[in-house]
N, C-alpha and C positions, 0 to 999 in steps of 0.2 A: 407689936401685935395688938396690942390695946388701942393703937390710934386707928387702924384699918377698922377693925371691928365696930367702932363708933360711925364710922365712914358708911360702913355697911346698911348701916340702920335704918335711913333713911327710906334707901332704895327700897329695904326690905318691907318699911312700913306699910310703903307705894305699891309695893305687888298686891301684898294682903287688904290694902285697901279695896285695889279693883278686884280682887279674886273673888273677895266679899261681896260686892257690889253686882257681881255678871255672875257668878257661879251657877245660880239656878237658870240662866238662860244657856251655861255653857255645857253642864256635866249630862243632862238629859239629851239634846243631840249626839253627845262621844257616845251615851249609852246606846242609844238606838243604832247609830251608824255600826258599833261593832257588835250589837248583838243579829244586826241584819247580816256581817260580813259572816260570825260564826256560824248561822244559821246554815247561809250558803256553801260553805268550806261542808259541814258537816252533812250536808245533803248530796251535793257532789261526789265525796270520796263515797260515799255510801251508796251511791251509784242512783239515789232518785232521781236526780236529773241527768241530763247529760250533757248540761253545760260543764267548762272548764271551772275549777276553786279559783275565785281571787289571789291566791297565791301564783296563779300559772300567769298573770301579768308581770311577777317577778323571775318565775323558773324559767319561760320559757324564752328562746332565745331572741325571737324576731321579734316580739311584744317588746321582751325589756329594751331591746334599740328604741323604740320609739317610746320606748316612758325615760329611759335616759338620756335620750337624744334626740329631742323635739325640733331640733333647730337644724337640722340637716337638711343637704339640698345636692343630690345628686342631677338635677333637672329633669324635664317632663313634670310626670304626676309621682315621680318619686322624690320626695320630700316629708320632711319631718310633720307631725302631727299640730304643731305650731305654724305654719305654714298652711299647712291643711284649714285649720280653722280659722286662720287670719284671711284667709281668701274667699272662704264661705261670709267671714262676719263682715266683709268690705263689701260684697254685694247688698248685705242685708242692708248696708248702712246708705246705701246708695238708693236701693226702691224704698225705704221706710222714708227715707227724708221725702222722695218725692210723694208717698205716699200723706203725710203730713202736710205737704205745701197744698199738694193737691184737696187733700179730706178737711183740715180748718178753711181752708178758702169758700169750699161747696157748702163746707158746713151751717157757713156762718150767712151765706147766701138763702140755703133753702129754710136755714131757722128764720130770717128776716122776712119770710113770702109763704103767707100762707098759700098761696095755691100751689107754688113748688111743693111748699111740702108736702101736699093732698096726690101732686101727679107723680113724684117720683119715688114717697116712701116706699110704696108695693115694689116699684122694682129693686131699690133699695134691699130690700128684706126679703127679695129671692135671691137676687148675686149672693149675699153676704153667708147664705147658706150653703154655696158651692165648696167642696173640699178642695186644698191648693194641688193636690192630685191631677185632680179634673181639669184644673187650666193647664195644663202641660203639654199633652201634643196638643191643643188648639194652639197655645203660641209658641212651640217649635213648628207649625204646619205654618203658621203666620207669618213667625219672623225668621226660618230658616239658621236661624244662629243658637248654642248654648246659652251664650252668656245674656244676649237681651231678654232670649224667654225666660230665663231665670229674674232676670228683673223686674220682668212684667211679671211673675209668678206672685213674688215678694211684695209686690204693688199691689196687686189685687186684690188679696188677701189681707194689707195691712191698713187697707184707706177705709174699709167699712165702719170699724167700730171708732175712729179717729170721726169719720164724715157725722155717724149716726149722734156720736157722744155732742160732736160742736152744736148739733142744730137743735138738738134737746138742752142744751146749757144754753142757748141764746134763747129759746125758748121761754126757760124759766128763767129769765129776768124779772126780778119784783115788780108789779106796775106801779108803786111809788117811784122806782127809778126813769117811768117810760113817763109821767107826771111832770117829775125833775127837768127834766128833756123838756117838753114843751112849756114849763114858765117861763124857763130861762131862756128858752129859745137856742138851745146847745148850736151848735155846728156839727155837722157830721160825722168831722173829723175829731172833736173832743167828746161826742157819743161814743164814738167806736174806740176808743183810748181812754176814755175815763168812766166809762159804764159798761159797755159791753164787752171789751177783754175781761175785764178784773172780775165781772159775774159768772161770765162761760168758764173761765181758765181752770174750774177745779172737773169739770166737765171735758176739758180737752184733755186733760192730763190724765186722766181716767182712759180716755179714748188711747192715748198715745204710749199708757204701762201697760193696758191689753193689747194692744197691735205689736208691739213691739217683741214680745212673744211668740204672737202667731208667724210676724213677720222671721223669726229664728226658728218655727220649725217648717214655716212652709219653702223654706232655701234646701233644709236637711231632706227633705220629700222631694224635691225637685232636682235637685243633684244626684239623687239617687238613680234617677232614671235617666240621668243626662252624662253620657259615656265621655272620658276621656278629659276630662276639666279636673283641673285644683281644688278641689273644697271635703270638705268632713263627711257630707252627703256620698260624695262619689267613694271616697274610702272604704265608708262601710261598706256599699255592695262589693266593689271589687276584694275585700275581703271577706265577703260572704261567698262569692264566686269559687274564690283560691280554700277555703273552710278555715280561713284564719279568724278563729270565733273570739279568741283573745285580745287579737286587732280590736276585732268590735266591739269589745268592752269598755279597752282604755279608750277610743275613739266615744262611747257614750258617757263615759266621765267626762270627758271634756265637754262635752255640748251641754250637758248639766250645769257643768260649773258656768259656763260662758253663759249659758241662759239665765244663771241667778243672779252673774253679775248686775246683765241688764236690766232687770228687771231691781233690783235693789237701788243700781243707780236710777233709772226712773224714779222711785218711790223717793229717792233722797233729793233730786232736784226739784220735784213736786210739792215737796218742806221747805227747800230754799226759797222755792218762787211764789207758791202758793200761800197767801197769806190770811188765817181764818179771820 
């Protein structure tokens, strides 16, 4: 007993180290998360609202299948909640990329050309004002398909602030560095790799943790009104349709959480690659 114990110790040290360490970033989110969950339990039973209590993702029977059983696959659109949102975030991952090829590319074009940037900023900052709503039947009237006008949905909405961010970060490039450039008489190709990547980059990365957001919810808007596809979007309505209100609960848990992911990983490769 005495030698386990000693064994113990260490591990134990190790917990209470970190617990000390994170506590005050960990114990104020538990608080809030459940003092939101009691709030709602105790407004519900009470009948002020007339949503379902957080509990009925447990009680009820068709919810708990899909909180216990995400990985199901009867085929068609009946499929687990994992599923669902695996095939929403493969679109996203499909226009955001292009959206980034696309938006650093133009970006870094119309920051390099002042008059670009003089004749297409105005139209620039009206598109980027359009709701991903609004591009919807234009490009299912377009491209007759779900799944491309969903991509072009995703695209359109995500290339803005990726395009706007790159060409104001090449923009502000120090003019010591544009100086640099002509004593040395750079090359092109060692300007654009050795001074203007490494200047815009905290500018594109900017561009590309906001887009990357809008481009996760403007898939969820667009799915919604786009019948009979695989994704989280289409979920929800079809069980708003059936008044499966629970459905739509745990289905907005999950978009939540997937959206933080994204959005944290951004934040953390933006640490790895961006360098102060």
């Amino acid at each position: 007993m005495t030698i386990s114990v000693r064994k113990s110790r260490p591990a134990n040290n190790n917990f209470n180290k970190i617990w000390r360490k994170y506590e005050d970033n960990i114990i104020p989110p538990i608080v809030g998360i459940l003092g939101f969950l009691l709030v709602w339990q105790l407004a519900s039973v009470i009948g002020l609202i007339k949503l379902p209590p957080p509990t009925d993702l447990i009680t009820n029977e068709r919810t708990r299948v899909y909180l216990m059983y995400p990985f199901f696959n009867r085929g068609g659109t009946d499929v687990g909640l994992f599923w669902q949102a695996m095939a929403s975030l493969q679109r996203v991952l499909i226009g955001y990329s292009l959206a980034a090829i696309v938006g650093i590319s133009l970006g870094i074009l119309v920051g390099l050309n002042v008059f670009l940037n003089k004749a297409l900023d105005p139209l620039f900052q009206f598109l980027r004002t359009v709701p991903p709503l609004a591009w919807v039947p234009l490009a299912l009237a377009a491209l007759q398909q779900n799944q491309p006008a969903a991509l072009f949905v995703i695209f359109i909405t995500a290339v803005w602030p990726i395009l706007i961010n790159t060409a104001v970060g090449v923009q502000q490039i120090p003019q010591d560095y544009i100086n640099v450039r002509k004593v040395l008489r750079l090359s092109p190709n060692k300007f654009f790799f050795k001074i203007l990547i490494p200047s815009a980059l905290p500018y594109i990365f900017t561009g590309l943790r906001i887009a990357i957001g809008l481009a996760w919810l403007a898939i969820i808007a667009a799915e919604i009104v786009m019948s009979g596809i695989v994704g989280i979007g289409f979920f929800i309505w079809d069980s708003y349709q059936n008044n499966y209100i629970s459905d739509i609960i745990l289905a907005l848990i999950y978009i939540g959480a997937i959206g933080l992911i994204l959005d944290r990983f951004m934040a953390w490769l933006q640490t790895l690659i961006v360098r102060d």
